[in-house]
N, CA, C and O atoms as CSV, one atom per row, in Angstrom:
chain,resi,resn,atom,element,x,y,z
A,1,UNK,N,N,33.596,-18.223,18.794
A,1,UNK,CA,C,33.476,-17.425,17.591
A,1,UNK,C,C,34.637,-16.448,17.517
A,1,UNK,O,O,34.978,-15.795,18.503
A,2,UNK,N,N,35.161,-16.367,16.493
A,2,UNK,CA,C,36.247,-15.317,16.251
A,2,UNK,C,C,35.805,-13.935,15.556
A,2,UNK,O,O,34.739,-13.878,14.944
A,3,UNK,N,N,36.624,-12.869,15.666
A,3,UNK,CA,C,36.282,-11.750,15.484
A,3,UNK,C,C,35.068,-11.383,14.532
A,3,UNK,O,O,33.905,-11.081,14.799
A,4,UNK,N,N,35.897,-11.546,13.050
A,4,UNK,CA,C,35.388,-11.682,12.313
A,4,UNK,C,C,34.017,-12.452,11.854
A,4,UNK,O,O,33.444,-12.392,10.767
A,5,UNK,N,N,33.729,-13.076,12.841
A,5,UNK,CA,C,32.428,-13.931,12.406
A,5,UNK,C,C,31.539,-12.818,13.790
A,5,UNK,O,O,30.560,-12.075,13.740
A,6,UNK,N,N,32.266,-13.120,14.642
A,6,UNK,CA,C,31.237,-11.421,15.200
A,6,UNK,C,C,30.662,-10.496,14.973
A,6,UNK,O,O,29.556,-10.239,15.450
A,7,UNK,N,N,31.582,-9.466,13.834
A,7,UNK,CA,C,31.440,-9.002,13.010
A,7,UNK,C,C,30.051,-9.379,12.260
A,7,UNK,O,O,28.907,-9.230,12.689
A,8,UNK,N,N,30.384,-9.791,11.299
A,8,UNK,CA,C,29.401,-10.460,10.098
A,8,UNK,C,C,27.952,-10.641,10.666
A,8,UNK,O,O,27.019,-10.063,10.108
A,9,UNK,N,N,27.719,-11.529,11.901
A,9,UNK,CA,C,27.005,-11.546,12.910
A,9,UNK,C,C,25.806,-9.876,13.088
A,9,UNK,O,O,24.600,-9.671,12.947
A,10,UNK,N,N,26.825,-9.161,13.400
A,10,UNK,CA,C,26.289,-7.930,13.748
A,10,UNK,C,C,25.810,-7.409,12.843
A,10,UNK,O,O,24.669,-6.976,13.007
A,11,UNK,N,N,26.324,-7.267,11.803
A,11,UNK,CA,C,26.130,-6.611,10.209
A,11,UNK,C,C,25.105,-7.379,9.801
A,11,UNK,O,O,24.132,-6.808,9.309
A,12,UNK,N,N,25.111,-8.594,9.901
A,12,UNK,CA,C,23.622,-9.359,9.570
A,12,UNK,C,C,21.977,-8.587,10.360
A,12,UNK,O,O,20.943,-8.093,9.910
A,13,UNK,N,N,22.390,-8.793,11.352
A,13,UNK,CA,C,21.503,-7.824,12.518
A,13,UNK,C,C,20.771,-6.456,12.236
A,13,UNK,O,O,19.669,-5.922,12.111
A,14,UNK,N,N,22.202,-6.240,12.222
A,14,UNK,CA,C,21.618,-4.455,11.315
A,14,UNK,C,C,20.743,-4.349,9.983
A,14,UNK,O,O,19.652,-3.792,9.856
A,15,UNK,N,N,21.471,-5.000,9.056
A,15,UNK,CA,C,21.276,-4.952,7.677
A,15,UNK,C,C,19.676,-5.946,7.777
A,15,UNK,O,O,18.832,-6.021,6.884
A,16,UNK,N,N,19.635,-6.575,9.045
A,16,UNK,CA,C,18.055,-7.777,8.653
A,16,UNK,C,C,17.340,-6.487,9.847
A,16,UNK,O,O,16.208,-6.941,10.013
A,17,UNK,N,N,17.404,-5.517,10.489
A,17,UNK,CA,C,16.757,-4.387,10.918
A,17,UNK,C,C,16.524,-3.128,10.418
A,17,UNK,O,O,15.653,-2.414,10.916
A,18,UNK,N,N,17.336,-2.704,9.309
A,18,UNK,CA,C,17.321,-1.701,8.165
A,18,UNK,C,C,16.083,-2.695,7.315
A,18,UNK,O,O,14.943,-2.434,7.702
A,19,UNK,N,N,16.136,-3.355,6.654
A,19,UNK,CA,C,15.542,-3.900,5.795
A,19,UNK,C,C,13.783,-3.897,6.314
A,19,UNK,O,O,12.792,-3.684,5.615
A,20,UNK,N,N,13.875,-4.240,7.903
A,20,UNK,CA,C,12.326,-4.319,8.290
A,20,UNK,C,C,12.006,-2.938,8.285
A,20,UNK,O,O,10.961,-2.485,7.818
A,21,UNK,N,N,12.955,-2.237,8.832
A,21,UNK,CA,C,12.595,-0.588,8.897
A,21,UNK,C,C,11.896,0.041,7.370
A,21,UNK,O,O,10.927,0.795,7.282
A,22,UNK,N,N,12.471,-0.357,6.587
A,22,UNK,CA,C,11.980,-0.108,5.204
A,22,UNK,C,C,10.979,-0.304,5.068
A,22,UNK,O,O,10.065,0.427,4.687
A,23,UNK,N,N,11.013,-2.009,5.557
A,23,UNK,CA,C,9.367,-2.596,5.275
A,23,UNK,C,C,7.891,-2.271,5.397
A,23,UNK,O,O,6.874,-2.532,4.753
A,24,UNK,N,N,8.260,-1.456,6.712
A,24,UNK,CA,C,7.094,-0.610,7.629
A,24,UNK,C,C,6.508,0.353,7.061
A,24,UNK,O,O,5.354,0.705,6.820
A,25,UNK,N,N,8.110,0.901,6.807
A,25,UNK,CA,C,7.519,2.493,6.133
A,25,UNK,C,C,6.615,2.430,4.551
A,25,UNK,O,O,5.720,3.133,4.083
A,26,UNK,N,N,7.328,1.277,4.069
A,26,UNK,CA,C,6.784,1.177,3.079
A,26,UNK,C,C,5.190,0.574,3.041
A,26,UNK,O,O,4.458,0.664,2.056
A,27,UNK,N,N,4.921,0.116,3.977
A,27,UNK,CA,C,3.618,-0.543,4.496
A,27,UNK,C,C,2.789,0.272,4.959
A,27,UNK,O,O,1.586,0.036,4.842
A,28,UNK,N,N,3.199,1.295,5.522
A,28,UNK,CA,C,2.516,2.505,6.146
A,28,UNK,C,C,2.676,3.357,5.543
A,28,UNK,O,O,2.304,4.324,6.209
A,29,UNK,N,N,3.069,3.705,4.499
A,29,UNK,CA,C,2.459,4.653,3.120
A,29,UNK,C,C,1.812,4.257,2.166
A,29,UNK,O,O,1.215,4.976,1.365
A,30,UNK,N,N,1.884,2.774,2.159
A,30,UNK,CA,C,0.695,2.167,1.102
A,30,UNK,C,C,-1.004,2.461,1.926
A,30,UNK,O,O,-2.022,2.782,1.313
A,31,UNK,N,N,-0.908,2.270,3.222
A,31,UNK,CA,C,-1.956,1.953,3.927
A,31,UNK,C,C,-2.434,3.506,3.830
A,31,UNK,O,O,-3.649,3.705,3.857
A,32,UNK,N,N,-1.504,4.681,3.712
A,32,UNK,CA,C,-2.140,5.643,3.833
A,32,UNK,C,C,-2.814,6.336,2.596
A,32,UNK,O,O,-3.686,7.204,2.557
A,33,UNK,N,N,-2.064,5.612,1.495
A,33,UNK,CA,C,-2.755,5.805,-0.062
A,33,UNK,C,C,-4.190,5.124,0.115
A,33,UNK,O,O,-5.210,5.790,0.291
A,34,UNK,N,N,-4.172,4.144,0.070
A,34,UNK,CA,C,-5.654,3.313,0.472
A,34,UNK,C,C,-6.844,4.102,0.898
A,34,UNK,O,O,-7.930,4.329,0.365
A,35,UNK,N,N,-6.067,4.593,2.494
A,35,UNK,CA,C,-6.729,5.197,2.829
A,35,UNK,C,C,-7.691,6.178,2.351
A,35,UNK,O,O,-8.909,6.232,2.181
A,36,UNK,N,N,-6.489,7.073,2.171
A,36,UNK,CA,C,-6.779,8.476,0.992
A,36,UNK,C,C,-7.658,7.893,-0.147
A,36,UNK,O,O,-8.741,8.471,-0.051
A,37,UNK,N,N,-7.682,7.280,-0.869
A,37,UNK,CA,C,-8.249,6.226,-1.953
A,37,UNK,C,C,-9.575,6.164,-1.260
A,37,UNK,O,O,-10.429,6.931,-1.707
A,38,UNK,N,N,-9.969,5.267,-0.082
A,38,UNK,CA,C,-11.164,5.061,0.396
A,38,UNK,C,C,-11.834,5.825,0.573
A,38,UNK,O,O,-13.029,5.682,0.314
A,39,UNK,N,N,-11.193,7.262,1.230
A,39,UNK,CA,C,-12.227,8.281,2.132
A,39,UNK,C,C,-12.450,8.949,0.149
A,39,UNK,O,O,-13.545,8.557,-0.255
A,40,UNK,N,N,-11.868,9.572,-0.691
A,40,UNK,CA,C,-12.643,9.823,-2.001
A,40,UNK,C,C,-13.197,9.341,-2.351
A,40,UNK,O,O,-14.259,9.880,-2.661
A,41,UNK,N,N,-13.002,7.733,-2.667
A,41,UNK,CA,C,-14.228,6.872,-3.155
A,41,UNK,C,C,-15.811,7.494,-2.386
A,41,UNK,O,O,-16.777,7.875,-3.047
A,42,UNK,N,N,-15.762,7.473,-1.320
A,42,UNK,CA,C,-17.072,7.298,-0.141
A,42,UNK,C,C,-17.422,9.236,-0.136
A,42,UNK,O,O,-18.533,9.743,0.023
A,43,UNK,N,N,-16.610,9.696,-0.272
A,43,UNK,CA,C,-16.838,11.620,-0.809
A,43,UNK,C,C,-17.884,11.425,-1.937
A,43,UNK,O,O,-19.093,11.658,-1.962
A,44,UNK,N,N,-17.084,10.954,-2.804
A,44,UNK,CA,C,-17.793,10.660,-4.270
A,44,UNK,C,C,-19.323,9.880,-4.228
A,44,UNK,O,O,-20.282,10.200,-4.930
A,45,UNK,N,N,-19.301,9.051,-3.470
A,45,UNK,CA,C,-20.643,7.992,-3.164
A,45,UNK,C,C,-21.651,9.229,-2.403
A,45,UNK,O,O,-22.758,9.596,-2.799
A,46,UNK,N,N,-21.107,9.588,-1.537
A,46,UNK,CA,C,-21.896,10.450,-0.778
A,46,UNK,C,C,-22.439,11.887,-1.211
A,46,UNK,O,O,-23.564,12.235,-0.851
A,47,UNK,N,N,-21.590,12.760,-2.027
A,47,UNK,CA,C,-22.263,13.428,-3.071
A,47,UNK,C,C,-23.299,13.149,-4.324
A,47,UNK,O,O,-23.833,14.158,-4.783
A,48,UNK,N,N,-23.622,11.943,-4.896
A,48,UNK,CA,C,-23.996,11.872,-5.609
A,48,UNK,C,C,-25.360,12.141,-5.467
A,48,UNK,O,O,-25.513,11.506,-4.424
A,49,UNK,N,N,-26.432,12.578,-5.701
A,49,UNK,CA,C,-27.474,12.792,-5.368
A,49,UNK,C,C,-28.589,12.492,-6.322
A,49,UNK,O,O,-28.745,12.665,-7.531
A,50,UNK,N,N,-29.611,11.767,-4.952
A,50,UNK,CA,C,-30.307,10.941,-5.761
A,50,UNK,C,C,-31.489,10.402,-7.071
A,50,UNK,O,O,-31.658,11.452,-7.691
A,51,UNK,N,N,-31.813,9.997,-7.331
A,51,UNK,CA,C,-32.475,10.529,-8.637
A,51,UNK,C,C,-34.343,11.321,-8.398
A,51,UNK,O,O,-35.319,11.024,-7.708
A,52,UNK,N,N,-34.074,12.224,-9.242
A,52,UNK,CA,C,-34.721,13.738,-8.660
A,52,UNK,C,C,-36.606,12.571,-9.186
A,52,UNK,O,O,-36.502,11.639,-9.983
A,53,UNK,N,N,-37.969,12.925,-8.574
A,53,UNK,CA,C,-38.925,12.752,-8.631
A,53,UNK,C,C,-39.350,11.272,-9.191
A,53,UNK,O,O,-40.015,10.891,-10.154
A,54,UNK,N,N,-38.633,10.606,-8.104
A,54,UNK,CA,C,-39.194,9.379,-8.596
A,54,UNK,C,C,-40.559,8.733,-7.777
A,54,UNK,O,O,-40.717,9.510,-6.835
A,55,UNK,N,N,-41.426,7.866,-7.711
A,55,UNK,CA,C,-42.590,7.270,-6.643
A,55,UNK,C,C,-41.531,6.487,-5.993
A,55,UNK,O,O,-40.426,6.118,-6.389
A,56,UNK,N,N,-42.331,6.294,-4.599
A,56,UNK,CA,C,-41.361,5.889,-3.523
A,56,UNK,C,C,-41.675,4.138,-4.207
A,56,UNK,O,O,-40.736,3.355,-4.350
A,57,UNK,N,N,-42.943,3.810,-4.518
A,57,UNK,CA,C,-42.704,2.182,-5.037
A,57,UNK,C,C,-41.788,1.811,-5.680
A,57,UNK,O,O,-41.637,0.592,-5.611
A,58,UNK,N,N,-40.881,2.473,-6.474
A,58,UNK,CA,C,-40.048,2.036,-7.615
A,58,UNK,C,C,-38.754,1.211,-6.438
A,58,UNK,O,O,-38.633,1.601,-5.276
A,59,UNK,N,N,-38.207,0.474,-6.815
A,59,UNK,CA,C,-37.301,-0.594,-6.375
A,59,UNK,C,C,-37.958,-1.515,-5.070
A,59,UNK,O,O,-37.249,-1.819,-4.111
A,60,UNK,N,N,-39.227,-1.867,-5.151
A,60,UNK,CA,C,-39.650,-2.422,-3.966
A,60,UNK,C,C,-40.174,-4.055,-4.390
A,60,UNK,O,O,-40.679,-4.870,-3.619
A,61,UNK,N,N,-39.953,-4.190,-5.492
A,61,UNK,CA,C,-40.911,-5.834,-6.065
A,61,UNK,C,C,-39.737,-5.952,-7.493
A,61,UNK,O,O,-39.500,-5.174,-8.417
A,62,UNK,N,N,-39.191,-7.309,-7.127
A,62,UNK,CA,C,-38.118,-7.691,-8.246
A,62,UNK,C,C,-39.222,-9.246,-9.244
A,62,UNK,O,O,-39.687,-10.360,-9.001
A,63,UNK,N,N,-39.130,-8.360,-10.251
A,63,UNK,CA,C,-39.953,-9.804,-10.854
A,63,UNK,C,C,-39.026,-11.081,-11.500
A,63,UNK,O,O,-38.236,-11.034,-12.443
A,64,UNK,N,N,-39.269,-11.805,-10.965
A,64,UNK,CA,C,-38.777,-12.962,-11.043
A,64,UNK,C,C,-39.276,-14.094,-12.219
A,64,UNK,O,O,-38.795,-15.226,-12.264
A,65,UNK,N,N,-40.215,-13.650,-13.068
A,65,UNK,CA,C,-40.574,-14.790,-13.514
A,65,UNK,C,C,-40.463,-13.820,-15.544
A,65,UNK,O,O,-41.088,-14.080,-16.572
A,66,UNK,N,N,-39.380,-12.746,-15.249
A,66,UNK,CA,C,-38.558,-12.634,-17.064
A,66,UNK,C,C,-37.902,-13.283,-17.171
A,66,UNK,O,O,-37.283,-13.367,-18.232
């Protein structure tokens, strides 16, 4: 191999290791939006509170034959 293709070689290397470096970061700030995303969703679920004086029978027998 001559210089120049050494070169090129290396610069390939770098430039295909910059590119994954990006990749990551960019992968690991999506994952942390998500995140953030999930734990509000489940805040939100978990505040909601439930419906005030109902009998405990209500949701226990699905009729099947409307």
């Amino acid at each position: 191999m001559d210089a120049v293709g050494i070169a090129k070689l290396a610069t390939s290397i770098a430039d295909t290791g910059t590119r994954q470096d990006v990749a990551i970061a960019v992968l690991k700030k999506s994952q942390d939006i998500q995140a953030a995303a999930a734990t509000q969703m489940l805040e939100a679920v978990q505040s909601a509170a439930p419906a005030p004086n109902l009998p405990p029978h209500l949701g226990n027998h699905i009729n099947t034959t409307a």
